[in-house]
C-alpha positions as a LaTeX table, in Angstrom:
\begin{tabular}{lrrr}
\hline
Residue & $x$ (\AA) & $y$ (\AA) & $z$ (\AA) \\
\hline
Unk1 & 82.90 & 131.64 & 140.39 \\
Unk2 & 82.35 & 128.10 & 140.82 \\
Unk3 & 84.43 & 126.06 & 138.34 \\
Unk4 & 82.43 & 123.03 & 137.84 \\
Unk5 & 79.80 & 125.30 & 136.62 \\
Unk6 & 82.15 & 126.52 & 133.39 \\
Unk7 & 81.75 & 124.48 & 129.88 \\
Unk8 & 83.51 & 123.02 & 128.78 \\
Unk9 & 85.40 & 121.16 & 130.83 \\
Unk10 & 89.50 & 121.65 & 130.81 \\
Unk11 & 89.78 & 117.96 & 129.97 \\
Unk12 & 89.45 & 119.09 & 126.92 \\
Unk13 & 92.77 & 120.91 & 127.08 \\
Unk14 & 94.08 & 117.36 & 127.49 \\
Unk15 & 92.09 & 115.75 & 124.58 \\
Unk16 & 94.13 & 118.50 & 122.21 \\
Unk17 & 96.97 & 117.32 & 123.83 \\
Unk18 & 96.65 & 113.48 & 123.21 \\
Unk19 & 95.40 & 114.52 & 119.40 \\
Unk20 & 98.83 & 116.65 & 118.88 \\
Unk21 & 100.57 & 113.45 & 120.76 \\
Unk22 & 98.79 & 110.72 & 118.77 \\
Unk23 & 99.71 & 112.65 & 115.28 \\
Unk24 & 102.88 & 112.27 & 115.76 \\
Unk25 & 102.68 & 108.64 & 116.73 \\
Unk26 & 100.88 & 108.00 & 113.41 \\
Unk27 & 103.59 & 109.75 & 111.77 \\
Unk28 & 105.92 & 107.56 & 113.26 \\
Unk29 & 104.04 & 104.19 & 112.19 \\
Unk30 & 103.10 & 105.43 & 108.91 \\
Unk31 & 106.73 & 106.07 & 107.98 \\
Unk32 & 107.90 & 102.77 & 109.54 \\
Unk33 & 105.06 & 101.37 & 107.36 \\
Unk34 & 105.88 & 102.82 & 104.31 \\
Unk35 & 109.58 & 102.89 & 104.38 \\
Unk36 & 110.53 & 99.49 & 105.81 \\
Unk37 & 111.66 & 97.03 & 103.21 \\
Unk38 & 111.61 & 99.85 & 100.73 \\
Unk39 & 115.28 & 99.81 & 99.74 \\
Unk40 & 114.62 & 95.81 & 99.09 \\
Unk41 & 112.61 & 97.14 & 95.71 \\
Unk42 & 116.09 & 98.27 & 94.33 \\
Unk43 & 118.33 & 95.62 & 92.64 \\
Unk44 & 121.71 & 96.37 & 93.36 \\
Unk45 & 124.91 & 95.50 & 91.44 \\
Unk46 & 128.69 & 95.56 & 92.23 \\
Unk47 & 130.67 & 97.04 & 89.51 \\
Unk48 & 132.70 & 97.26 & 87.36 \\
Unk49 & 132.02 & 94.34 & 85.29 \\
Unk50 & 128.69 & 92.99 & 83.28 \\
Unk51 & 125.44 & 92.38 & 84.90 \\
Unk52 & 121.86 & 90.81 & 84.22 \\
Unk53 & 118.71 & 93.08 & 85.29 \\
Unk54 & 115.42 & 91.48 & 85.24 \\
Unk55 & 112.87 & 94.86 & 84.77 \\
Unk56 & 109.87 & 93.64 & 85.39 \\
Unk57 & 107.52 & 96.54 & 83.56 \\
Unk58 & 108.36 & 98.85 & 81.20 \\
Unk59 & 108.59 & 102.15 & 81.90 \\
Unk60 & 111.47 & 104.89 & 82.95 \\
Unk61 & 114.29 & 103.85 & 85.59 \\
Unk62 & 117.26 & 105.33 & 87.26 \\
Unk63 & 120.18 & 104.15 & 88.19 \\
Unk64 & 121.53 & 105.33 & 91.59 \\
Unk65 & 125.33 & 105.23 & 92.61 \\
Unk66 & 125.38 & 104.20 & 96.11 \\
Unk67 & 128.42 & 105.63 & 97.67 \\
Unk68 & 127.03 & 104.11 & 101.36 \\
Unk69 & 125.89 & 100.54 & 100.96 \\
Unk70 & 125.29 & 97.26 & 102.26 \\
Unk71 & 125.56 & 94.17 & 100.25 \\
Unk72 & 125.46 & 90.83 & 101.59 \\
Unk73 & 128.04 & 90.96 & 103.97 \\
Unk74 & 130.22 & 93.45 & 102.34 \\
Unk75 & 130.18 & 97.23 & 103.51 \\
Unk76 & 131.01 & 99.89 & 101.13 \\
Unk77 & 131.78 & 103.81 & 101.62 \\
Unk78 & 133.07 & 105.23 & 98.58 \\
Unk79 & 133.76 & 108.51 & 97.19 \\
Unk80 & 130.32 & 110.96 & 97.10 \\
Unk81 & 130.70 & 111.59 & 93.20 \\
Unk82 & 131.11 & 108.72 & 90.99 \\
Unk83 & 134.45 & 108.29 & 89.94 \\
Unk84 & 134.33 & 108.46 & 85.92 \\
Unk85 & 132.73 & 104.78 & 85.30 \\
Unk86 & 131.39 & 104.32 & 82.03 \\
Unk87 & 127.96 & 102.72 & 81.53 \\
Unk88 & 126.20 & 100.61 & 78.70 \\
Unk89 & 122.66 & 98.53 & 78.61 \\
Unk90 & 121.46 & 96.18 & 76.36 \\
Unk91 & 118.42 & 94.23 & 76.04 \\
Unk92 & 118.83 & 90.07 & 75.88 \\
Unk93 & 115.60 & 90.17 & 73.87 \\
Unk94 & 116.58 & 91.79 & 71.13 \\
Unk95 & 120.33 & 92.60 & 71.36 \\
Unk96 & 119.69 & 96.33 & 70.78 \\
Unk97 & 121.68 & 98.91 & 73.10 \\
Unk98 & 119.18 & 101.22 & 75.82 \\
Unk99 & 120.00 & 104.83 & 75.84 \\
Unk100 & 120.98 & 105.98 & 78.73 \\
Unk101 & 120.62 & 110.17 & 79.69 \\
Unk102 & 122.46 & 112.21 & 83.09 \\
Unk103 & 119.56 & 113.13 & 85.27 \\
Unk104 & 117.85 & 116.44 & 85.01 \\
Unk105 & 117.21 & 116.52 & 88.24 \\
Unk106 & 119.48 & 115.66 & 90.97 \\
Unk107 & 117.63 & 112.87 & 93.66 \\
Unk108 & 119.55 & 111.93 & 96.61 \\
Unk109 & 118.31 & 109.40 & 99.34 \\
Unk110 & 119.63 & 107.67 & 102.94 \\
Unk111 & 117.35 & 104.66 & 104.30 \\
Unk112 & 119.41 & 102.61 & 107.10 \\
Unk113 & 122.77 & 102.10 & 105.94 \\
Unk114 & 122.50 & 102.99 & 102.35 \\
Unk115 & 123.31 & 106.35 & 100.78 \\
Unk116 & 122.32 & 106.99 & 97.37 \\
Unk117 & 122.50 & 109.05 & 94.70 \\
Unk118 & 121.08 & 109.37 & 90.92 \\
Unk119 & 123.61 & 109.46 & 87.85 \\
Unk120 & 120.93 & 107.58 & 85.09 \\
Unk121 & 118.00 & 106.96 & 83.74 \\
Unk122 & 116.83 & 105.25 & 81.27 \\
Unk123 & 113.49 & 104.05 & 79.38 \\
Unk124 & 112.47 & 100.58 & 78.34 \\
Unk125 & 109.72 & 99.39 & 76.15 \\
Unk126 & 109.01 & 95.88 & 77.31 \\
Unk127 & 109.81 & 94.51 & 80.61 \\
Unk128 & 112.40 & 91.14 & 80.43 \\
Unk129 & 115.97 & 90.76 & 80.84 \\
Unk130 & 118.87 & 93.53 & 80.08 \\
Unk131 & 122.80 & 93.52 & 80.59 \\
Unk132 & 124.29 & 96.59 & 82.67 \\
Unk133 & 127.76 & 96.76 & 81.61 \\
Unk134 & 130.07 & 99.21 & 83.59 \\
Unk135 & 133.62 & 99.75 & 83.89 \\
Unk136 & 136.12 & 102.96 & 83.59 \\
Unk137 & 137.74 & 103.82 & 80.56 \\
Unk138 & 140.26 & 101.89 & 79.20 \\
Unk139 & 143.99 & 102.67 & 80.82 \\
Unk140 & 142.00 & 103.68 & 84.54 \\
Unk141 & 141.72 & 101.76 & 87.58 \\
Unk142 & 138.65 & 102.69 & 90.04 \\
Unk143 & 137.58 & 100.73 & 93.37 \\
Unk144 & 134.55 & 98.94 & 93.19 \\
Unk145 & 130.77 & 100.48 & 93.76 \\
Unk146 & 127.47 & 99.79 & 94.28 \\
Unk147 & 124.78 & 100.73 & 91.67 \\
Unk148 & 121.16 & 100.45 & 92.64 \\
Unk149 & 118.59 & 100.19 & 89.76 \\
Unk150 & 114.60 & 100.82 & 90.33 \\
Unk151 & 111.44 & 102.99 & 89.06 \\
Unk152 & 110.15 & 106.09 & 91.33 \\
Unk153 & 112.05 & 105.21 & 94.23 \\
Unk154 & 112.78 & 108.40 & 95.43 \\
Unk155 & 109.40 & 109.86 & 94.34 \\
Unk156 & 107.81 & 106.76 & 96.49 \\
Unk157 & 110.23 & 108.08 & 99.61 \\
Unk158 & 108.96 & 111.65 & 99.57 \\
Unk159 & 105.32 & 110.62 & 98.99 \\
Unk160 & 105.75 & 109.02 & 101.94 \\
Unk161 & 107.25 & 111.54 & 103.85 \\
Unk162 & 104.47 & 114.57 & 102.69 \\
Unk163 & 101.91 & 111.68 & 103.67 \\
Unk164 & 103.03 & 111.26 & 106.83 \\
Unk165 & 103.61 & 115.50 & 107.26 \\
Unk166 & 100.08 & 115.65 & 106.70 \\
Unk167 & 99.17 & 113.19 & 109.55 \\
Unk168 & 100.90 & 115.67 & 111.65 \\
Unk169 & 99.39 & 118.77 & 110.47 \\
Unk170 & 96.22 & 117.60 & 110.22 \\
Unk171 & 96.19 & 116.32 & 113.93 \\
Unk172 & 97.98 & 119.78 & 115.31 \\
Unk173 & 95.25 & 121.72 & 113.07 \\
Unk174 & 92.42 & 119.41 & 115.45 \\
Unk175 & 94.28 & 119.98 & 118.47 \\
Unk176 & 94.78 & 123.77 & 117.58 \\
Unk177 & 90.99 & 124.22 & 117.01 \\
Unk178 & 90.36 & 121.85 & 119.88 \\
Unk179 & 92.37 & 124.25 & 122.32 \\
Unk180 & 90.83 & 127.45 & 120.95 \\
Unk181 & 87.21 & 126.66 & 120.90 \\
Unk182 & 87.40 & 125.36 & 124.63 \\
Unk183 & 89.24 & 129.02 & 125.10 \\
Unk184 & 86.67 & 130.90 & 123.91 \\
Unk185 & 83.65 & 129.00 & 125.49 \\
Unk186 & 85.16 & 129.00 & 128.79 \\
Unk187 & 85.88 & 132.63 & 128.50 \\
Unk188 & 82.18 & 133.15 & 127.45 \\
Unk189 & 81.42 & 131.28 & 130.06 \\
Unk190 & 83.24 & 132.65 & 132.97 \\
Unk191 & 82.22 & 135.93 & 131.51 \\
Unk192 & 78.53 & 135.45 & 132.00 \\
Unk193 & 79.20 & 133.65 & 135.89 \\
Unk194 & 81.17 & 137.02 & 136.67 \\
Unk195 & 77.83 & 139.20 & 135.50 \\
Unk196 & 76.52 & 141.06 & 138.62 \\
Unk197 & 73.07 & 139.81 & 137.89 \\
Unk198 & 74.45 & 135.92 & 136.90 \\
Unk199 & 73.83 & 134.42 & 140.30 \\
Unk200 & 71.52 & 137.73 & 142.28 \\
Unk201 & 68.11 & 138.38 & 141.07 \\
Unk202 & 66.71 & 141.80 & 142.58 \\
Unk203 & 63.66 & 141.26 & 145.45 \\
Unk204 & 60.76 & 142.34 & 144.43 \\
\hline
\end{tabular}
């Protein structure tokens, strides 16, 4: 059996490794891609005390209790579960209070140095300017935390993640069907080099 003579060639073993390779490379740039500077689109507030939020579209948000933050300079790493603060919005606008509901369903996220975790959320009508009051009831003492405000944050994080999951499947699927078709041709092919008759013809 001469092995130049069998098609395809095994480079192509190689290409189906440099397409499984390069997926996850993509993966890798897509995520940086998608995720860097994402955390930037929350606002975040140090509480307890009163705070201005400029929304800028209406819409639902959630509020997120950071127990692992950054901000500015200052580091904080509280307690997982937020420890009984009390929370109230109102709009500048109009003066009228924005009701604020538990989450139905719990969201957590970590990007860099911030861990977060959604208490709130909460539906506006008009973008503009709102005050975030929060503080623990009155008699309690409770250290300081970090509350991050934003819409589809965590919905934006996972659509990134299943976009870059399907990078990689999609290359390993290539590189899968890459492998296997090269398989089966070179077995054809060695098949019909092995034949008695492939390379003697009979004298007549």
């Amino acid at each position: 059996m001469v092995e130049d003579e069998i098609r395809p060639s095994r480079w192509y073993y190689g290409l189906a490794g440099l397409v499984f390779v390069a997926g996850w490379v993509f993966f890798a740039l897509f995520l940086f891609q998608n995720l860097s500077g994402l955390s930037d689109t929350l606002q975040q507030v140090v509480v307890p005390g009163n705070v201005e939020l400029t929304l800028p579209q209406p819409g639902k948000y959630t509020i997120y209790y950071e127990y692992r933050s950054v901000v500015g300079t200052r580091i904080f790493s509280t307690e997982e579960s937020l420890p009984g603060l009390e929370c109230h919005l109102v709009s500048k606008t109009t003066g009228s209070s924005i009701p604020l509901s538990r989450v139905t369903a719990s969201s957590s996220y970590t990007v860099g140095s911030r861990s977060g975790v959604a208490v709130l959320d909460f539906t506006i009508d008009r973008a503009g300017v709102y005050e975030l009051s929060a503080g623990y009831p009155e008699g309690r003492e409770g250290p300081e935390v970090v509350l991050a405000i934003g819409q589809g944050f965590v919905v934006r994080i996972l659509t990134a993640v299943f976009g870059g999951l399907a990078i990689v499947f999609g290359s390993m699927a290539v590189a899968v069907a890459i492998a296997v078709i090269t398989l089966i041709k070179r077995t054809k092919a060695e098949k019909e080099l092995n034949r008695p008759d492939a390379r003697y013809r009979p004298i007549e």
